[in-house]
C-alpha positions as CSV (number, residue, x, y, z in Angstrom):
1,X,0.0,0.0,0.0
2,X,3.0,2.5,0.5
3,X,4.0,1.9,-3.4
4,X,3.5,5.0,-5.2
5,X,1.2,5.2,-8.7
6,X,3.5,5.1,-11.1
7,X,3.4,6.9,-15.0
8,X,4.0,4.7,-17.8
9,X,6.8,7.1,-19.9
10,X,5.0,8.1,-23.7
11,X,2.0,5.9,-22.2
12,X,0.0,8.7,-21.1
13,X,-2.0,5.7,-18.9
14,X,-1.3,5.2,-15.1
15,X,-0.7,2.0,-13.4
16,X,-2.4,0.7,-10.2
17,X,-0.2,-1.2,-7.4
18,X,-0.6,-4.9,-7.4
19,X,-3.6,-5.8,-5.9
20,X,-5.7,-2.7,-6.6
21,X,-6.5,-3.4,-10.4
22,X,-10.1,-2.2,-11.6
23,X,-12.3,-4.3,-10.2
24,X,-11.0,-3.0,-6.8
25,X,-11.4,1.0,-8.2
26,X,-15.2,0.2,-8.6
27,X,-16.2,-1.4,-5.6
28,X,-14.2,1.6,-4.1
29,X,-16.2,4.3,-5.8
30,X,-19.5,2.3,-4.8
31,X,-18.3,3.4,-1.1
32,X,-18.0,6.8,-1.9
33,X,-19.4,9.4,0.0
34,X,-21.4,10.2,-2.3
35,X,-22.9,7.0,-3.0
36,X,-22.9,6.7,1.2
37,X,-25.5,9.4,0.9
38,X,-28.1,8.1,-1.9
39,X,-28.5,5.0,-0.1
40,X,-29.7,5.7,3.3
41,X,-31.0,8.6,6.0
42,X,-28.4,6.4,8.7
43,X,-25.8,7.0,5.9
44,X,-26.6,10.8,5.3
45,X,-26.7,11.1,9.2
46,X,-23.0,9.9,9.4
47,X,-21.3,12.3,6.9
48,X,-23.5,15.4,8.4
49,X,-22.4,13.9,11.8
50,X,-18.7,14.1,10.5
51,X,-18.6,17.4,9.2
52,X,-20.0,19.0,12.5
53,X,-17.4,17.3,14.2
54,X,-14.8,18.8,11.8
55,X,-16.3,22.3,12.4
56,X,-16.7,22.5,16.0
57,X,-13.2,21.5,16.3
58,X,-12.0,24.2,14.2
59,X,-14.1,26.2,15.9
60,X,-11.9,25.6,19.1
61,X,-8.9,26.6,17.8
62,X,-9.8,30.3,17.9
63,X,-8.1,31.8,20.6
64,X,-10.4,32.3,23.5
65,X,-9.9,34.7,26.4
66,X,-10.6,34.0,30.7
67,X,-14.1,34.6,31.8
68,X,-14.4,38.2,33.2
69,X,-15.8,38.6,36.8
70,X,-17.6,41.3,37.3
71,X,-14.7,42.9,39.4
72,X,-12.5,42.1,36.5
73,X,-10.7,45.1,34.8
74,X,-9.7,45.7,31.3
75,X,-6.9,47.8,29.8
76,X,-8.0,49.8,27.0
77,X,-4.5,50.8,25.5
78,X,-3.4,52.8,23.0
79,X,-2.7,56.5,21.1
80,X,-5.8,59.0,20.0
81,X,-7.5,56.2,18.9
82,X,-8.5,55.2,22.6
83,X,-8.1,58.7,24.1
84,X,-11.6,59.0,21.9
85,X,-9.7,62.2,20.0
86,X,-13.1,63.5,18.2
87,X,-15.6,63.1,20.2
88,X,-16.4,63.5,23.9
89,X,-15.0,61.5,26.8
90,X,-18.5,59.2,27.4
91,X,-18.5,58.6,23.5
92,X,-14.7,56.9,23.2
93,X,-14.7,53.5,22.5
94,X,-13.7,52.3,25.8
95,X,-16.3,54.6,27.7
96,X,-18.8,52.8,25.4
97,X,-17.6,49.6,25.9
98,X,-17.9,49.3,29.6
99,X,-21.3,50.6,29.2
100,X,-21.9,47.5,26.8
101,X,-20.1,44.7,28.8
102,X,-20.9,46.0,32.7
103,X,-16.9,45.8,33.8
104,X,-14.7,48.8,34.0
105,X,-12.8,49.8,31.1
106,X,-9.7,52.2,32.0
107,X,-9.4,54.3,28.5
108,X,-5.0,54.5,28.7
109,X,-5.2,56.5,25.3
110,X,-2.3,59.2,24.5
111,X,-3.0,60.9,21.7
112,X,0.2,61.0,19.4
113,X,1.5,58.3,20.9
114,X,3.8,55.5,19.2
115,X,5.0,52.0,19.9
116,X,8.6,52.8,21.7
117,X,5.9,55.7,24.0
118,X,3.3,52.9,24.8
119,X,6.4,50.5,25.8
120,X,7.8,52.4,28.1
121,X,4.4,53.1,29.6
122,X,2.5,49.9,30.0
123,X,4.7,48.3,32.5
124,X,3.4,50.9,35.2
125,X,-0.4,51.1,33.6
126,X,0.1,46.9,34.4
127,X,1.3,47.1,37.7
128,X,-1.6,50.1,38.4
129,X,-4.9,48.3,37.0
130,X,-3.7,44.7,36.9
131,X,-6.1,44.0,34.3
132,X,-7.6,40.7,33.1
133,X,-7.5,41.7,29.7
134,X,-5.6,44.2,27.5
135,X,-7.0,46.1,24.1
136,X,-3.6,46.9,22.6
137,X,-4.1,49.2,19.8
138,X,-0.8,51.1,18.4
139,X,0.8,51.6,15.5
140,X,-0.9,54.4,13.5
141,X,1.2,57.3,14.7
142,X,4.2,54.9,13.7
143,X,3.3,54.7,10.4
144,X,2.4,57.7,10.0
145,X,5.9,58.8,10.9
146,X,7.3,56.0,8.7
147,X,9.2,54.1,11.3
148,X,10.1,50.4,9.6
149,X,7.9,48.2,10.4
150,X,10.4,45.8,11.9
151,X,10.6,48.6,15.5
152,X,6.7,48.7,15.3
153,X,6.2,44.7,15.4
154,X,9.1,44.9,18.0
155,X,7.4,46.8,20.3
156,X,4.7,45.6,19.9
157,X,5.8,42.1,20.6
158,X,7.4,43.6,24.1
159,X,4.3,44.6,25.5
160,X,2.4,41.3,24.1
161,X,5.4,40.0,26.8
162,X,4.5,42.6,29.5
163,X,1.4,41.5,29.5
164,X,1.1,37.8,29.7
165,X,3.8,37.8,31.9
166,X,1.7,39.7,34.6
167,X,-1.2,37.0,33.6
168,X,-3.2,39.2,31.4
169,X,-4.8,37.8,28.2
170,X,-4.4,40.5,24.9
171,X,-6.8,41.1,22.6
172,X,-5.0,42.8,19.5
173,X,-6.9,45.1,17.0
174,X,-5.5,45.9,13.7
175,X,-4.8,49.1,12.5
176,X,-5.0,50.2,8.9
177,X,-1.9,51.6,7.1
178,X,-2.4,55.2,6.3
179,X,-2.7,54.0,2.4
180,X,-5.8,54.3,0.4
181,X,-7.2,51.2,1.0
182,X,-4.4,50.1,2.8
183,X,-6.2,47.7,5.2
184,X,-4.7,46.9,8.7
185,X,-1.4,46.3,8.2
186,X,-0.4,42.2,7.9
187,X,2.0,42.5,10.8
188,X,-0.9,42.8,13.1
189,X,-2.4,39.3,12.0
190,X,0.8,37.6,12.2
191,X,1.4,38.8,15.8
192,X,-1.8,37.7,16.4
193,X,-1.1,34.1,15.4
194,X,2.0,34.2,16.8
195,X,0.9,34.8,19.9
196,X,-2.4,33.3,19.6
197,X,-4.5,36.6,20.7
198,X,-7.9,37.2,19.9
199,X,-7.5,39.6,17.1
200,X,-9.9,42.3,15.4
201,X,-8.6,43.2,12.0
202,X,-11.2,45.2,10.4
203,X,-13.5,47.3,12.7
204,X,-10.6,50.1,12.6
205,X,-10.3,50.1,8.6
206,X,-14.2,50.3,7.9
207,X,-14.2,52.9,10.2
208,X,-11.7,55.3,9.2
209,X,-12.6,54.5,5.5
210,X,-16.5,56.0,5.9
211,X,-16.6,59.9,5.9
212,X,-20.0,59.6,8.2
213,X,-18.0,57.8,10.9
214,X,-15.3,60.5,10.9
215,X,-14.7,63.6,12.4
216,X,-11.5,64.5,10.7
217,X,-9.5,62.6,8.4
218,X,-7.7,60.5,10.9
219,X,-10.2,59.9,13.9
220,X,-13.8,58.4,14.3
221,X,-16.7,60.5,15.3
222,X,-18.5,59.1,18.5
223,X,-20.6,57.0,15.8
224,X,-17.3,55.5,14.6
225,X,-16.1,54.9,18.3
226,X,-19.6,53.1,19.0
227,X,-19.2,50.9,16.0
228,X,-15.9,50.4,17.3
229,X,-16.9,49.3,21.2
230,X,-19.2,46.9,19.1
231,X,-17.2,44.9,17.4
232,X,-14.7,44.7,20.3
233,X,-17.9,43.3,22.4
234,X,-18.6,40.6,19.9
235,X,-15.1,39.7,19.4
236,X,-15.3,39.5,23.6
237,X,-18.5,37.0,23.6
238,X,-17.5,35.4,21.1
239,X,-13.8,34.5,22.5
240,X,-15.5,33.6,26.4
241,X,-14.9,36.7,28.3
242,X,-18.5,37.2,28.5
């Protein structure tokens, strides 16, 4: 059974090992799947049976995230983005996301922040909240000052470190390059499967790419930050948090 199928040369005809001639191809194709299926409901069961199994363990593989008490802090961290830049304090993302989930949500957003800034200050904002889970978004000022992309995945993979090694889960979110149509930039997916964190990769890009979710070219307006505290909440229940 380990011998190969081998090509005759100029033949253009394959041959069979020994023992699996033609009459053994057909009784094999009469135990197809698809011939499982036209002969009976026990047989249709079994495959539908077998293909929920394959999808509910793919399914598990997504990363999931510890179950918040409702004591539990998270760490909204990040530049303008989370400061809520554009709209008033109540209407940032992480002032409308604690409204959503019913946990506090610190909002730890510096406007004009980069990824070397938000290093050096996570360590204390750790040691301060000692949150369950972290929102880590930063990267847009980076790019925007055209820092290589190598120093932004860097830092960001240091505070990815700060974090779990105080025992707090990270949820990633992608932002987009400062491109049109630039999309969140790739290094934020493959961090994400590096580490295995629950990622959101597109919330940010829809956003900034409406004009009715904007309040200047660069920030949401408090309708953008609610769409944003939206998805993060789904991305939340769906991951176990919730």
């Amino acid at each position: 059974m380990m011998r190969r199928f081998q090509e005759h040369r100029g033949s253009g005809h394959a041959t069979t090992p020994a023992g699996f001639g033609r009459d053994a191809m057909l009784s094999a194709a009469r135990v197809s799947p698809r011939n499982v299926m036209s002969r009976s409901w026990p047989g249709r069961c079994a495959l539908l049976l077998c293909v929920l199994l394959i999808l509910a363990a793919c399914a598990d593989k997504a990363p999931q995230l510890p179950r918040l008490a409702p004591d539990d802090v998270v760490l909204a961290f990040g530049d303008s983005l989370t400061f809520g830049t554009g709209a008033r304090d109540e209407e940032s993302y992480p002032d409308v996301l604690a409204a959503l989930i019913g946990r506090k949500v610190v909002r730890a957003g510096v406007p004009g922040e980069t990824t070397a800034q938000g290093l050096r200050r996570l360590g204390p904002a750790l040691d301060t909240y000692r949150p369950k889970i972290v929102l880590l978004c930063l990267g847009g000022n980076d790019m925007l000052r055209r820092v290589n992309d190598a120093t932004i995945v860097a830092n960001l993979r240091a505070m990815i470190a700060a974090a779990q090694s105080r025992g707090a889960a990270v949820v990633l979110l992608g932002v987009p390059r400062p491109a049109l149509f630039g999309g969140a930039a790739t290094f934020f997916a493959d961090l994400a499967d590096e580490y295995h964190l629950a990622y959101e990769g597109t919330v940010l890009n829809a956003v900034l790419r409406d004009p009715a979710l904007k309040s200047d070219p660069i920030h949401p307006n408090a309708e953008g930050y609610r769409r944003i505290a939206d998805a993060v909440a789904t991305l939340l229940r769906q991951r176990g948090a919730l």
